[in-house]
C-alpha positions, 0 to 999 in steps of 0.5 A: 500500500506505501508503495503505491502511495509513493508511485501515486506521488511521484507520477503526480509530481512528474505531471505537475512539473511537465503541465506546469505553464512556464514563465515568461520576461516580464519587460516592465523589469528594469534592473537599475543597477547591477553589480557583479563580484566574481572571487576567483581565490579559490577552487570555488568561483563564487558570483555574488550580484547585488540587483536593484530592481525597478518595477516600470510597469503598471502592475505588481511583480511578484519574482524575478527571473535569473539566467544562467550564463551558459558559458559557465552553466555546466558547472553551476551547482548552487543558485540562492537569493536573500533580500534585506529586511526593514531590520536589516536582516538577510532574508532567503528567498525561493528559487526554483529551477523553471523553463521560460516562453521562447527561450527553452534553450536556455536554464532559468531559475524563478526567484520568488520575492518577499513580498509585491514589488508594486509599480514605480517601487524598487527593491535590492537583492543579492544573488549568489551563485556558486561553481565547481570545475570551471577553473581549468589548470594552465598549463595542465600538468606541472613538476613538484616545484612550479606553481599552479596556474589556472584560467577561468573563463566566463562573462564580463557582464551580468547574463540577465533577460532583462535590460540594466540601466548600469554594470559593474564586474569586479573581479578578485583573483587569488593573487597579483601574478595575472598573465592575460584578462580581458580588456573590456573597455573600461576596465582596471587591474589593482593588485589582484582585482580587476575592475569592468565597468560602469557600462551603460544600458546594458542589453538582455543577454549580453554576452562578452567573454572573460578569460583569467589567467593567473596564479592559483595554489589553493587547494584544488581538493575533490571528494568524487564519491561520498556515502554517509551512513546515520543509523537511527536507533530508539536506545539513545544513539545515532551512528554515523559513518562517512566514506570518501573517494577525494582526488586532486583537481588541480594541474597533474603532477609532471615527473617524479616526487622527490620527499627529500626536496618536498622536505628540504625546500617546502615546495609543492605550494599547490600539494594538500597536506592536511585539512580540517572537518568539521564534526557535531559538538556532540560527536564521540567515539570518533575514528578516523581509518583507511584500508590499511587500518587506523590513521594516527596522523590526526587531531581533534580539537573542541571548539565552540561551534563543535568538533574540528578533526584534523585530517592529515592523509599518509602522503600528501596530494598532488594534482591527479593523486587520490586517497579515500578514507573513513571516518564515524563517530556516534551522537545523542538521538535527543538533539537529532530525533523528535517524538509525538506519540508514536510519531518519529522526526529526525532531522540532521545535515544533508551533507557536513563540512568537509574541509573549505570550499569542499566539493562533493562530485556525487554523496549518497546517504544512507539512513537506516530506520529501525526495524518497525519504521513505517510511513516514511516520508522526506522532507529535502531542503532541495532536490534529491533524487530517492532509491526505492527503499530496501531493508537492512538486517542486523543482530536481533533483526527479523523482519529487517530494518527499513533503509532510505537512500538519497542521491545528489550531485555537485554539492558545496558548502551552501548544502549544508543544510538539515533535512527531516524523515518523518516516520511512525514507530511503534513504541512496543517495538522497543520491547522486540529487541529484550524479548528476542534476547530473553527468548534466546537465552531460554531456548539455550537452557533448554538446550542444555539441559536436554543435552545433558539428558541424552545418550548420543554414544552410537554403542552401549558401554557394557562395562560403564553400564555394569559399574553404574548399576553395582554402585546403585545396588550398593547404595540400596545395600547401604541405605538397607543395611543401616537400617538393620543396626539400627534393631540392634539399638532396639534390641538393647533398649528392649531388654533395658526396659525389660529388665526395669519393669520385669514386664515379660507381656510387653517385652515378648511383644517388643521383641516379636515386632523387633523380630519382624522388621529384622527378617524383613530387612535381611530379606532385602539384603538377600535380594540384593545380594542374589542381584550382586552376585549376577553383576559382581561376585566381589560385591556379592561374596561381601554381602554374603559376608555381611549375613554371616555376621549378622547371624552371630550378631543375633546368636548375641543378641539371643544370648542377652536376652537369655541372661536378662530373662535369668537376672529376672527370675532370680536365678542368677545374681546381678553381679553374674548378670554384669560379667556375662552381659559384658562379654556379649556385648563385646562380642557384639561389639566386635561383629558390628566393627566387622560389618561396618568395614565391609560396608566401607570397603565398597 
């Protein structure tokens, strides 16, 4: 269904765009003053016009119409407008790309004013313009030592549709060494700036060619492909990741490189040995790293506008020479990513600062959503050119993450601008992630305890079996047996009692029960013994053992009973009863010391 929706807008867009009535050259537009400041001190030809702008008609105008001059217009990259206000505060205007009526060969772009510019009213506005590659070294390749020259060519007046009642082009280089300008009347050097103009009445598209020659070391550095990667997530961070493909532009370098001289002699004025970028306030964890690993050579300083990182490549770049290098860091999600309900905006740089007067060829941006995201909707500051939208699967993912990937080309420092990604995530999603890790802990001890519980030998083990079974046997005969010297204890407290009270009712019963448990429990020993014998003869000859002595033990057992009955009757004296009772409980003593060190011998 989102995806749809998504075609339904987009064909909109397009039939909006290719049914739109172009614009047409509103003559009652004079531009009463025109000037042009071109400054060439860069990589960057940056055209800054200040327009005063004359209604001469007889109804309002509500924008202006920029031409781009089409000596240059290939390398134009940004075209923006600002007016003053009464509070003597810039203003941004509106500017649209547009077609006009009977100049389709031509590239315009529609500057909407602030406000309606009535009849006989004038109003002032600047207009900048900024382009890439259109400085072009001369000559195009130069040794280690030799100085960069570079050659700009463009217009001595101010392209426009309309009519100017008066011009005036000033030109600033990057330095006084000039070889050759054009020399249209009238027109100055001083210095590094050149002076064209006042030209009077200047007609609608007038065109004069302007050629620079001059001295140029700036840095000529280019990022020809840039991807950064925001990875969004709900836990309180955002992940950035940047990736640069950068080559010198500037004049290639003619025969060997010397690092001794470059050292020795610090030439090379137009080489690139470090630069500087600039990171959020907030970043941290920063890294900086290339193919080979991490890049030790650089510096990162906090300053009040945010992080600058000092960026200094392993070799330094001459012209035709490229380096490509990573850098990331992570940021708090509160400054970036804004909540309504289940309602999510984040909103951070289309593209950072890179080093000054950056040029970006082609960046694409990847922002990948958490895995939930859904009804994603961009709001771009300018025109970006959107991927279908794919997932990105991770740890702890199951259906996938939602990514956006967006595309622009020719990107400068005037694009340093924030978009928004609106999106709609759950919050009970947060619990996914929790869950998934709780339920992978429990399946693992499940697992565990499972595994521990099984037999996975391929053949049985008959003599592990048979010692396991012993041992069990051997507890049984233990557990049995302790149980058993326990009636001898019952025995003694039986014929103690007996001998106090000369009850021989109550003793013949206690001895009668006794006697039960007993046979009882030397029965069982019995059994087992018989199973001991089919496992262990060993332990079964123990065992049998075991019996004997409990035999003699009960002889024992019979032959203090037998005094206790006589020292009742009278028939003999106490004294006689002591010696003889001492004897036998010696005796029974002695087997009792027996058995037990059989039971211990298993």
């Amino acid at each position: 269904m989102g995806l749809n929706y998504e075609v339904f807008v987009w064909l909109g867009v397009c039939l909006t765009v290719a049914f739109a009535a172009p614009d047409a050259v509103n003559p009652d537009l004079v531009i009463a003053k025109a000037q042009k400041s071109v400054d060439l001190t860069t990589q960057l030809p940056k055209i800054v016009t200040q327009l005063t702008l004359e209604n001469a008609g007889q109804s309002g105008l509500r924008y202006v119409l920029v031409a781009a001059d089409p000596s240059i217009a290939n390398g134009l990259s940004f075209v923006g407008a600002s007016v003053k206000s009464t509070s003597d505060e810039e203003k941004k205007l509106k500017v649209t790309e547009t077609t006009v009526t009977g100049h389709q060969d031509k590239s315009f772009y529609r500057v909407d004013l602030a406000t309606t510019l009535e009849p006989g009213k004038d109003v002032t506005v600047e207009l900048e313009m900024i382009y890439v590659h259109t400085l072009s070294p001369y000559p195009s390749h130069i040794t280690q030592s030799e100085k960069q020259f570079v050659r700009f060519t463009g217009n001595v007046y101010f392209y426009s549709p309309y009519k100017s009642r008066t011009q005036t082009t000033i030109v600033t280089c990057a330095s006084s060494s000039i070889d050759f300008f054009t020399r249209e009347k009238p027109s100055t050097q001083a210095d590094k700036v050149l002076t064209y103009g006042p030209y009077e009445d200047v007609d609608a598209f007038k065109q004069v060619e302007l050629v620079v020659h001059y001295e140029n070391n700036a840095p000529f550095l280019t990022v020809s492909h840039m991807t950064r990667v925001i990875e969004v997530s709900h836990w309180g961070n955002i992940a950035v990741e940047e990736t640069y493909d950068m080559v010198h532009t500037g004049a290639i370098l003619k025969g060997p490189f010397s690092r001794y001289d470059y050292q020795r002699n610090q030439d090379g004025v137009s080489s690139i040995k470090s630069f500087k970028t600039l990171l959020p306030s907030s970043a941290r964890d920063v890294y900086y790293r290339d193919e080979i690993g991490n890049i030790s050579t650089s510096n990162l300083h906090e300053t009040d506008d945010g992080v600058e990182l000092e960026l200094r490549p392993r070799f330094p770049l001459f012209g035709g020479w490229k380096t490509n290098y990573y850098i990331g860091y992570n940021i708090p999600s509160f400054q970036y990513l804004f909540s309504k309900g289940d309602s999510y905006a984040l909103s951070m740089k289309f593209v950072d600062h890179v080093f000054d007067d950056q040029v970006v060829d082609h960046l694409t941006v990847v922002v990948i959503l958490p895995e939930g995201a859904k009804n994603i909707k961009l709001k771009a500051p300018y025109e970006v050119q959107r991927d279908a939208d794919k997932l990105h699967f991770t740890y702890l993912d199951t259906v996938g993450r939602p990514v956006v990937t967006l595309h622009k080309d020719r990107l400068v420092e005037q694009h340093i601008q924030d978009f928004e990604l609106h999106y709609v995530f759950p919050k009970v999603m947060m619990l996914q992630e929790p869950l998934l890790v709780v339920g992978a802990f429990y399946l693992l001890f499940l697992l565990v305890i499972v595994y521990v519980r099984m037999d996975f030998s391929i053949s049985k083990d008959e003599v592990s079996e048979c010692r396991m079974r012993v041992a069990s046997l051997v507890e049984q005969t233990q557990a049995v047996h302790d149980r058993r010297s326990a009636l001898y204890q019952s025995y003694e407290d039986a014929i103690n009692k007996f001998k106090s009270s000369k009850d021989v009712a109550t003793f013949t019963a206690n001895r009668k029960r006794i006697d039960q448990d007993h046979k009882q429990l030397t029965n069982d020993i019995a059994g087992l013994q018989a199973k001991l014998k089919t496992e262990q003869s060993d332990a079964g000859e123990r065992v049998s053992e075991l019996q004997r002595l409990d035999s003699q033990v009960r002889e024992q057992l019979g032959q203090a009973i037998g005094h206790a009955d006589r020292l009742v009757a009278g028939r003999i004296s106490k004294q006689q009863y002591l010696e003889l009772d001492g004897a036998v409980r010696a005796k029974r003593d002695e087997l009792c010391q027996t058995m037990d060190a059989i039971m211990n011998s298993f």
